[in-house]
N, C-alpha and C positions, 0 to 999 in steps of 0.2 A: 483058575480059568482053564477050561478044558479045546483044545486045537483039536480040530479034526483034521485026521493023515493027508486030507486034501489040500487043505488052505496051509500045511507048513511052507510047503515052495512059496508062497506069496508073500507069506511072514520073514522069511528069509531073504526076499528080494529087498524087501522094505526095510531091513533094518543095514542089508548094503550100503543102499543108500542113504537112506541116514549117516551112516559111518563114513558112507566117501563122502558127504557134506564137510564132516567135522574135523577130517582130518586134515591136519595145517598142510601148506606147501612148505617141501624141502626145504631147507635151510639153504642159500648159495650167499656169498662175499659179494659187497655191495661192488659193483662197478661205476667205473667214472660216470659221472654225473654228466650232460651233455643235454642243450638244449633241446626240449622236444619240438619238433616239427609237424607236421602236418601226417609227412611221410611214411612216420617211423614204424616197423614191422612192428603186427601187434605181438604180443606176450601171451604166450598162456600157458598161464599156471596148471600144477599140477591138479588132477581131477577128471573128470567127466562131463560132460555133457556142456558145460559154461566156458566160454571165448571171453577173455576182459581185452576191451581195444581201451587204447587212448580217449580222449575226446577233448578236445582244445575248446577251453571256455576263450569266450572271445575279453577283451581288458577292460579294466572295470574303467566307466565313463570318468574323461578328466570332472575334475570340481572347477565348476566356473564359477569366479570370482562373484561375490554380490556387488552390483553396483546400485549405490545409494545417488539418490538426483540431488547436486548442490542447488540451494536456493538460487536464484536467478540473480544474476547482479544488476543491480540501478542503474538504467543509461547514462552514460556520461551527457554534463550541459552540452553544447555546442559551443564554441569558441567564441567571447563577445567580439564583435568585429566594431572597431572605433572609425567613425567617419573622421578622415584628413582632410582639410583641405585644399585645394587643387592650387598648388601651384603655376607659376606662370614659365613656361620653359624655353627659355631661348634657344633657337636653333645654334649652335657651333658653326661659324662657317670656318672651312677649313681652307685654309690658303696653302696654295701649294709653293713647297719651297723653291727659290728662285737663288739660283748662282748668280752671283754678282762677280761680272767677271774684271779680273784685273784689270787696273787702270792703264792706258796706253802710257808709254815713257811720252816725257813731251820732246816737239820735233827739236832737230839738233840746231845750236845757235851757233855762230861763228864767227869772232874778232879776229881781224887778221892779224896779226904778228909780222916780227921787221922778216922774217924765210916767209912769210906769204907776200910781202909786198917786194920781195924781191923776184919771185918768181913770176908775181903779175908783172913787173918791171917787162919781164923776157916778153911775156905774152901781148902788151901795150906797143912793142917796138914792132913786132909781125902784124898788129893792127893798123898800124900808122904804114907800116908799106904794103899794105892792100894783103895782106893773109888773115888767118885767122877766122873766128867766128865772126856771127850775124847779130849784132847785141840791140835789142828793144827794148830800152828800160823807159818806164813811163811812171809823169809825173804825178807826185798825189790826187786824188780826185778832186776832194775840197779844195776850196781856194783860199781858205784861212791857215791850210795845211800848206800849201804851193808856196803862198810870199813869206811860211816861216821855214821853209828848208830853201827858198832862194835867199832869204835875208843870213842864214846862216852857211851858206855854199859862197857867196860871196865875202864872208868874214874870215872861214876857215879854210876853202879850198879854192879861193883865187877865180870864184866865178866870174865872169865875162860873156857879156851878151853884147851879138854883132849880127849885119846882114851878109849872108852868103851871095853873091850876084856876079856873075861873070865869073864865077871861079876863083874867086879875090873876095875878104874879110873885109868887111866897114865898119866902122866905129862912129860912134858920137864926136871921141874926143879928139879925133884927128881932126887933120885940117881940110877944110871942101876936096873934094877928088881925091885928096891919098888912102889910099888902100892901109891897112894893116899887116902886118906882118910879126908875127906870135914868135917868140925865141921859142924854139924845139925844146931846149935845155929845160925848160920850164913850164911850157903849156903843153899839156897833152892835146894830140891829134888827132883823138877822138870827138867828132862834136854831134851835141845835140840839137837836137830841136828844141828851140825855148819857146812854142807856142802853148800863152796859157801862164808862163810867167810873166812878175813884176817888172818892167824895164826899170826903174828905179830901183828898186829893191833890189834887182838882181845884177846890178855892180854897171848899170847903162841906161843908153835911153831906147825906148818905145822902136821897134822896127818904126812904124810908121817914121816917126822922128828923123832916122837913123838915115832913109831915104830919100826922104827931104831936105837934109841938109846937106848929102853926097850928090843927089842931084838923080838917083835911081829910080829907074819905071818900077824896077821891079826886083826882088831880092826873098832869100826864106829869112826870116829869125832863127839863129842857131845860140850853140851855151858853148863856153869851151871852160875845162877847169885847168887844175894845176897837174903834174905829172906825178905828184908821189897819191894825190885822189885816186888819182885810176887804178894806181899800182897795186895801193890796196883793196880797190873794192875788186879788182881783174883777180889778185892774190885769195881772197875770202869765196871768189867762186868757185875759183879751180878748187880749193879745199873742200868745199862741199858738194860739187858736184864731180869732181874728178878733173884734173888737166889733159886729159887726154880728149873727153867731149865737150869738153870746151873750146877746143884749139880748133874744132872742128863742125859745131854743130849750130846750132838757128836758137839763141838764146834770150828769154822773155824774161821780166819780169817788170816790176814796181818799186816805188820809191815808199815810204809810209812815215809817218812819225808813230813811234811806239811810248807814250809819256814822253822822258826827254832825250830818247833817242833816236836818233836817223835811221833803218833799216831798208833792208833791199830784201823783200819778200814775193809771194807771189810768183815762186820761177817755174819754168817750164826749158827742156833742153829738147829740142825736136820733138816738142808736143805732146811729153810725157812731162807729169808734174813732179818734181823735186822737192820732197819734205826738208822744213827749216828756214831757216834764213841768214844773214848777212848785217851783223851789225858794225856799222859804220862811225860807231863816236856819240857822244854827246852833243846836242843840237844847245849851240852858242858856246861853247867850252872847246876850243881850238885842241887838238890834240887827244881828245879824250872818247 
């Protein structure tokens, strides 16, 4: 192949190049290895004409799972629902709880004793000389009650019914015109009024009677008992209502049969009521 002295410069460029194609880049020691980035200064290799840059391929797509479609599951039944039948429901009434409150003590009873009937003794002797209390005692209401605490007042305490007139005591059993005259030692001087009691029964005769045979217009029916009577029943109130307002105050009560015994209930001491009572013995049982 024959070159003309022209075209060698050309032939000579070309095979330059060629050669600076094929010849490798220097050898250098690898350096640390270090994430590339986006950033990084490009490289270039030894040569001519050719720049090598990076180029960050972007990451290869995740793998998404395949998902296969389960068959559809069979609706569940619906729950068989069982008819009950309807009961009948009674309302609850609720009662509300109720305090029952303790029982009162019952009121206070009182048999005299020989230190209360000595005490009433002192209190009977201030009565009989115009001191002392205003005493109201009043007789049973019934009348079947009346002739059995007269029938028993004259058996055990020495009852005696008389007309009070002129100031002077009449009896039945005297003689026309003489007055009576009651031994102290023994008859209390305290007297009642017997209207409403038995004149038989109660240890005498009839006021009316009693009038008519002394010869008087006019007279009250009075009771008078025995001295140790008083002392006790004087003794049983001081006890229960105090001796002090009794010596001094405006004092009420009643007589009652309670079964078979006599009582003195019903009090009152200047118009305040006094719980309890006064029991006075067994009615027909002397002493008791």
């Amino acid at each position: 192949m024959r070159f003309a002295a022209s075209s060698i410069p050309c032939v000579l460029a070309a095979l330059l190049v060629v050669l600076a194609w094929y010849v490798p880049a220097p050898t250098t020691p690898p350096a640390t290895q270090t994430p590339s980035t986006a950033t990084a200064a490009p490289v270039k290799p030894a040569g001519r004409g050719i720049d090598y840059r990076p180029v960050a391929l972007p990451p290869p797509p995740a793998r998404r799972p395949t998902l296969t479609p389960r068959a559809a599951s069979p609706p569940r039944p619906a729950p068989e629902v069982k008819a009950v039948p309807a009961r009948s429901v009674v309302p609850e009434t609720v009662v509300p709880e109720t305090k029952i409150p303790a029982a009162a003590p019952p009121p206070p009873e009182v048999r005299p004793t020989i230190a209360d009937a000595a005490r009433g003794a002192r209190l009977l002797s201030r009565l009989e000389g115009g001191e002392g209390p205003v005493l109201e005692l009043a007789w049973p209401e019934r009348a079947a009650e009346r002739d059995r605490l007269s029938r028993h007042l004259a058996r055990c305490a020495g009852l005696v019914t008389a007309v009070l007139s002129g100031g002077r005591l009449w009896r039945a059993s005297d003689p026309p015109g003489a007055p009576w005259i009651p031994d102290r030692r023994r008859v209390s001087g305290v007297m009642r009024q017997a209207d409403g009691l038995a004149g038989g029964a109660a240890g005498g005769a009839a006021p009316a009677v009693i009038r008519a045979h002394h010869g008087l217009a006019e007279g009250q029916a009075v009771a008078l008992v025995a001295q140790s009577f008083d002392a006790r029943l004087l003794g049983g109130l001081a006890r229960l209502v105090g001796e002090i307002p009794l010596a001094k105050g405006h004092v009420l009560g009643r007589y009652a049969v309670a079964g078979d015994r006599l009582v003195l209930q019903g009090l009152r001491v200047d118009g305040a009521a006094v719980p309890g009572r006064v029991d006075l013995g067994a009615i027909g049982r002397c002493g008791g």
